[in-house]
Structure formats: C-alpha cells, structure tokens
C-alpha positions in Angstrom: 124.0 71.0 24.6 126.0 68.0 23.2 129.4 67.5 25.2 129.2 69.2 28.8 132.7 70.2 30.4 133.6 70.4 33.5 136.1 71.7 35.7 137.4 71.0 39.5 137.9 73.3 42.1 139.3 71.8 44.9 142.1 68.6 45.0 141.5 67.3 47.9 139.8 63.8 49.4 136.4 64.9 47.6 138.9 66.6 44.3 139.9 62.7 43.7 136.4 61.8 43.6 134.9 64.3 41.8 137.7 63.7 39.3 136.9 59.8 39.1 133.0 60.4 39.2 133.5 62.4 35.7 136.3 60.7 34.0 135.1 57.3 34.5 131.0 57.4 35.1 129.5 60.5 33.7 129.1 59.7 29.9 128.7 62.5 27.9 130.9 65.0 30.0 134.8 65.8 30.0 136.9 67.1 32.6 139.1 69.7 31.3 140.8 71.2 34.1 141.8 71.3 38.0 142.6 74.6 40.2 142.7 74.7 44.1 144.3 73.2 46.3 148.5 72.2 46.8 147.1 68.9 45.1 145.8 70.3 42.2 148.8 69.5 39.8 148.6 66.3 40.6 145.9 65.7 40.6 145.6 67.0 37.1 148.1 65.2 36.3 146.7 61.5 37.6 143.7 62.2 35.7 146.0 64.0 32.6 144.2 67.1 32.3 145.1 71.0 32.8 145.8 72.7 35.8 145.1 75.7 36.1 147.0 78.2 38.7 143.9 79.8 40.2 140.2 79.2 40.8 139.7 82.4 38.9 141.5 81.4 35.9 139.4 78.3 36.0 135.8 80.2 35.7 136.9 82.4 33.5 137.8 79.5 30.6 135.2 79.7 28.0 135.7 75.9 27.0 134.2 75.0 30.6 130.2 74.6 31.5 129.6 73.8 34.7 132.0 73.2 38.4 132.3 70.9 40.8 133.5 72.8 44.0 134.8 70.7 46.8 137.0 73.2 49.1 136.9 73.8 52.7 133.1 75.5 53.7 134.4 78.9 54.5 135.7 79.3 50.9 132.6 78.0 49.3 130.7 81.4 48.9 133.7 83.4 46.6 134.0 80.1 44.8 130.7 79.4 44.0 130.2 83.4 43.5 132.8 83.6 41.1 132.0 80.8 39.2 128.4 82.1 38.6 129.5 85.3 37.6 131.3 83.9 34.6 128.0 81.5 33.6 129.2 78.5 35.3 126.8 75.6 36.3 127.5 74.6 39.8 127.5 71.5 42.0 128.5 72.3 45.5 129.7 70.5 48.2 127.8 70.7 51.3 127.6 72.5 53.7 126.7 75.2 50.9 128.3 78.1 53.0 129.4 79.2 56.0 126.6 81.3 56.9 122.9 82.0 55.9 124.0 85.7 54.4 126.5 83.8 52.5 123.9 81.1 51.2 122.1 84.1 50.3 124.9 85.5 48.2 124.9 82.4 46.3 121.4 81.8 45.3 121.3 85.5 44.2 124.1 85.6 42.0 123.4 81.7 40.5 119.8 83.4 39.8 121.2 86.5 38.5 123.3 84.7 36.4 120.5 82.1 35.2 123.0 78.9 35.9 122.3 75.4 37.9 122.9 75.3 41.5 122.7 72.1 43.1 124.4 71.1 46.4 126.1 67.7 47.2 123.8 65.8 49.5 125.4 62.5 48.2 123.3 61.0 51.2 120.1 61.4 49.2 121.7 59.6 46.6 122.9 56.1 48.4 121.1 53.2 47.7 119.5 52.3 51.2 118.1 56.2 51.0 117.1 56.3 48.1 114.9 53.4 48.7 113.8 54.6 52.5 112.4 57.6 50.7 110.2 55.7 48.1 108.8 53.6 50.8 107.7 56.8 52.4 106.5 58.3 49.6 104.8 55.2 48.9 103.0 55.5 52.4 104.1 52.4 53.5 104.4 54.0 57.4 101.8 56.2 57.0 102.6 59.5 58.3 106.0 60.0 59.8 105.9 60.8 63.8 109.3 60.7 64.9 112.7 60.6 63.3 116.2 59.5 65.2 119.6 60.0 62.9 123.0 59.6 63.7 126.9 59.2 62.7 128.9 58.4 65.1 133.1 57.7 64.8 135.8 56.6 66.4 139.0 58.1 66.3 138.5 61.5 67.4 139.0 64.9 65.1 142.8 62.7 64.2 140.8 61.0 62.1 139.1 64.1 60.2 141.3 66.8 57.4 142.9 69.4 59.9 141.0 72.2 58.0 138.0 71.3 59.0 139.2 71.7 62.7 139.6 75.2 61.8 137.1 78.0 63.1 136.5 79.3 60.0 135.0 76.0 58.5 133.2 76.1 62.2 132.8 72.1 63.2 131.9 68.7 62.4 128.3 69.1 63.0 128.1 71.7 60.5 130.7 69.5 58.2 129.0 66.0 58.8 125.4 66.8 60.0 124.1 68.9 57.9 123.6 65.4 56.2 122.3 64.0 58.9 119.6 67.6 58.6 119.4 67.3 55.2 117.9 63.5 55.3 115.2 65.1 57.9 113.8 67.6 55.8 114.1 65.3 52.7 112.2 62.4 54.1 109.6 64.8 55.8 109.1 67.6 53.0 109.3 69.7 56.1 111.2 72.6 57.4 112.7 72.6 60.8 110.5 75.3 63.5 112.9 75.1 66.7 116.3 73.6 67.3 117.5 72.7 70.8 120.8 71.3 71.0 124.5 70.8 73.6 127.7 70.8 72.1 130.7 69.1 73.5 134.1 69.8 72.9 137.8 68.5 73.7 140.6 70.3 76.1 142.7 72.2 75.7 141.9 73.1 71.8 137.9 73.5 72.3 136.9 72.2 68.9 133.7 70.6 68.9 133.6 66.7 69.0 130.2 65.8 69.8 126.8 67.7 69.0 123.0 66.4 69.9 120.3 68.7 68.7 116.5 67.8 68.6 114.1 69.5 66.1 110.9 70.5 65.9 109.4 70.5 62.6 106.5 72.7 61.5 104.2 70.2 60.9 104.7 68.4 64.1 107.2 65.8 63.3 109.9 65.5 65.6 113.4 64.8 65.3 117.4 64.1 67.1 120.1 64.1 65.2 123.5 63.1 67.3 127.1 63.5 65.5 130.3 62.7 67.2 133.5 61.7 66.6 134.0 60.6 70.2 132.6 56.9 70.2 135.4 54.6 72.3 136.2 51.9 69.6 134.6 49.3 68.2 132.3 51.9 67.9 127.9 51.1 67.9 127.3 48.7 65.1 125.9 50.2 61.6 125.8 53.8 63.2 128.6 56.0 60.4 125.1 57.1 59.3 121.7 55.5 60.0 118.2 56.4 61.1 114.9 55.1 62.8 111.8 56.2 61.4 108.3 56.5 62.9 105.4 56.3 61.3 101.7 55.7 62.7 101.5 52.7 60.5 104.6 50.9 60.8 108.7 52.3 60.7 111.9 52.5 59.1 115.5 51.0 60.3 118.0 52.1 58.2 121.7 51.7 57.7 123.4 53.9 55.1 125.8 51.7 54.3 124.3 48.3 55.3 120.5 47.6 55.4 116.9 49.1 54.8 114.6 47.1 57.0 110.7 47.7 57.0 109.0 46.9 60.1 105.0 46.8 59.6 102.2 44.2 61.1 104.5 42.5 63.9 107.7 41.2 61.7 110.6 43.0 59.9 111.3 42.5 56.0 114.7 43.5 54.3 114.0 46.2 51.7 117.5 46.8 50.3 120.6 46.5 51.3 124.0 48.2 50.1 127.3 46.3 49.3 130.4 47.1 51.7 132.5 49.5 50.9 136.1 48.0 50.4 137.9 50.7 52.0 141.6 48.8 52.6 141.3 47.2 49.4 140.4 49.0 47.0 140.2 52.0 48.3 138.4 55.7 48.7 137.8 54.8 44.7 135.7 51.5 45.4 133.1 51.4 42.2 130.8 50.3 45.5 131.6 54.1 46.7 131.5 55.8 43.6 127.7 54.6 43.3 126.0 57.1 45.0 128.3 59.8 43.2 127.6 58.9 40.2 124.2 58.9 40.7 124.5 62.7 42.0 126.8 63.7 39.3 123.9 62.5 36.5 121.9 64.1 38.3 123.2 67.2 38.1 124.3 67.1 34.2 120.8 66.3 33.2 119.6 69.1 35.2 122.4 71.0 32.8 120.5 69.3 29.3 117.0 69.3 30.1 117.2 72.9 31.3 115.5 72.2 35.2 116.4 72.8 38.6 117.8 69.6 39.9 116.5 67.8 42.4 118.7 68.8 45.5 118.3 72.6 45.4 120.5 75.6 46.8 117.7 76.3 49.3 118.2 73.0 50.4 121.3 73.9 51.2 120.5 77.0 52.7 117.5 75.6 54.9 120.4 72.8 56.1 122.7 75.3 57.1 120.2 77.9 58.8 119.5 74.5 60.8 122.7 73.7 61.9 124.4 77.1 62.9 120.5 77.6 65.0 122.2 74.5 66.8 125.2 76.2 67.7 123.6 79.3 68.8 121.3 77.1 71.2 124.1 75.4 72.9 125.8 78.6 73.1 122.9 80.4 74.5 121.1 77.4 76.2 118.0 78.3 74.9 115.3 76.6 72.1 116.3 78.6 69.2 112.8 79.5 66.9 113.2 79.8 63.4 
C-alpha cells in the first residue's frame, strides 16, 4: 500500500486534532474527507478537504482506507461498526464503547471484516510514558507492588463538552479514566480481578464529578485510580495526569506532562521530562501537544503497511471499559465487584 487515505468522523475538539495530526505529521497519508458533527464543514473547510453529509456516506467512499473516529462514546459502536463493514481501518477514540456488549460488536465485525482496530490511548504515547514503561520493562523497580494514578481538575463539569455530561456518554471516569485504567494494565501486563470504588456527584443535576476506585489485579498488584473534576483551584501540583509506582527494588514518580523521576538506592534521578504545553499561546494545536498524537497516528498507519495488529489493541479497549463501568456498578451496589 503506497498512499494511505484517511477520513474524519467527528469535528469536534479531538476532529481538529485528528485533522492537524494527518495533514501536517503523518507522511505518507492524506486526508480526504470530514463527516460528523455541526463542525464538520468547517472544519473541512480549514483543512480544504470534502465534507461529506453523513458518516455513512463517508465509509462507503472507495478512495478512503482507514478512519479516525472521535465522536461522543455512545455513538462509537454504529461508527466504528459501519466503518468496518465497508473495509475501513479504524482508530478509535477511547473509551472504545459504551458497553462491554458493544465492545464486543466491534471486535467481531473489525475481525469479520479482516481491518485494523486500534483504540486512542494517546497516554501510552506521551513522552514521560513512554519512557516510565521502558524503565519497567527494563526492571529497573523490579516487580511492580503498588500503583497510585490520578487526574484531577479544577473548574467543575463547566469546564468539560456538555455531551459528555450526557447519560448516554455515562461520566467523566468513563470519559477521562479509562486512561488513567488503561496506564495500569499497560505498565503491569495485567488484567484487573476486582474493582471497588464511590462515586460522587453534584446537586441538583447528579452527574458524576468525582470517582475513586481501587483495583485488584490478578497477579497481586494493587492499584487506585482517583478522577475528579472537583479540585478547589490552584489545583495539586503536576496532578492533570500522574502516577506513583512501586516496585520492590526502587519506584516511579511520574508527571504526564512534567517529569519522570526514578527513585532507587536512597536518591532520585530525572529520567525525562516533557516540554509545557503552550495552551494560551499557541494553542490546543501546540507542535509540544501534537507529539504524542503523532506518535499514535504512525502508529497506527504502519500497523495499516506492515499488515500487524498495532500495539494498542481493541481488547484493550474493551478490558478498559469492562473496568470502568465494574466501577460504577460497585459504587452503585456498594459492593467489591469480581471480574
């Protein structure tokens, strides 16, 4: 396959990047049409390619290969569905659906249809990550114990896209934590046994604002992973998304977006550390932003060439999800939820 072409489904925050990430960092690839979405004309239009007037119109285009699908989480399943059916390639926005039966539906018809599924965990694909997992790999912890991961934000569900408020699209762990899941079974190679978890939600409207779960993993490891949007400002320092990591021979203090630090034999040495993110400068587009999804984007078109799964799988997704609606089902029932 020489020239792979893509299309967008979905114009929204995560449209706009999707639509810099191929136009301007995936060599090789062209972006030749937008659907989905009240943005998706202009979007098109910034980026001065087609629109087309439906999602289904978009699969259906035989000059397309593969789709990036960024639209709200209870619409992923008919989009990613759809797009298999006609022989489409698909990277996915997490959370990969908005149920396990759904996830299911996916990998089926992606299987069926003999096309790439990977899911955006653009997590495993920052810098500070990236090099948190090769130090485990490496063994230089030894054998992980204990795993504490956060995100905490100010500014309350204001801050956040309206739909994701929505009940369909079921809350902001599920939107935003699945992440923080994701990095768990990532940096263990473990799946999650138990889930225990409380939930805490604002009046009058009852949407969720705040979640704490802890895991159990299978082989031992355990795990919290806290996500709220309810932190009083200034907020707790290098928190958006970090994680501590125990191992029995020495641990791992991680800030997404700052610094990797390896503690080991009494003293702490900086491993890597990730440039800011000029937000009020230059903007959601920052090349210091687009990093990490560029690096995910190549991943997933040379899973396209060299004919491989990529490395962030639709199981992946699935086990994330099964995982984070076990959470809501504990706090619901106030009960350890086995899986």
């Amino acid at each position: 396959m020489n020239e792979i072409r893509l299309g967008i489904i979905g114009s929204g925050f995560m449209g706009r990047t999707n639509a810099e990430t191929i136009t301007k960092y995936l060599p090789g690839t062209r972006l030749v049409s937008i659907a989905g979405g009240s943005r998706a004309p202009q979007l098109a239009a910034d980026y001065k390619v087609e629109c087309d007037p439906d999602v289904d119109k978009l699969v259906q285009r035989a000059d397309i290969d593969a789709v990036f699908i960024s639209t709200p989480h209870s619409q992923h399943a008919a989009h990613a569905i759809a797009a298999a059916n006609f022989g489409k390639h698909i990277l996915l926005d997490k959370p990969m659906a908005a149920s396990v039966a759904e996830c299911n539906q996916i990998l089926e018809a992606t299987r069926r249809n003999n096309v790439n599924l990977m899911i955006m965990f653009g997590q495993r694909f920052r810098l500070v990550n990236r090099e948190a997992y090769k130090l485990i790999q490496d063994g230089a912890i030894g054998h992980i114990q204990a795993i504490s991961t956060c995100a905490l934000n100010s500014g309350g569900l204001a801050s956040l896209p309206p739909w994701q408020s929505l009940p369909e699209n079921l809350g902001t762990f599920f939107g935003h934590g699945i992440h923080n899941i994701d990095q768990v079974r990532w940096f263990t190679g473990d799946e999650v046994a138990t889930v225990a978890a409380c939930v805490q939600r604002e009046a009058p409207s009852n949407n969720e604002v705040s979640t704490m779960a802890v895991l159990g993993l299978r082989n031992g490891v355990m795990a919290n992973v806290w996500v709220s949007w309810t932190i009083p400002s200034p907020n707790f320092p290098h928190s958006a998304f970090s994680a501590r990591v125990v191992g029995d021979r020495g641990i791992l203090d991680l800030d997404a977006y700052g610094v990797l630090r390896l503690g080991r034999e009494g003293s702490w040495n900086v491993i890597a550390e990730q440039a800011p993110i000029d937000f009020k400068g230059k903007g959601m587009l920052d090349p210091v932003r687009m990093e990490a999804y560029t690096a995910q984007g190549q991943e997933f078109v040379a899973s396209i060439r060299e004919r491989r799964r990529p490395s962030v799988t639709g199981e992946d997704g699935r086990a994330a999800v099964e995982v984070a609606l076990a959470a809501y089902q504990s706090a619901k029932e106030r009960r350890t939820v086995i899986l």
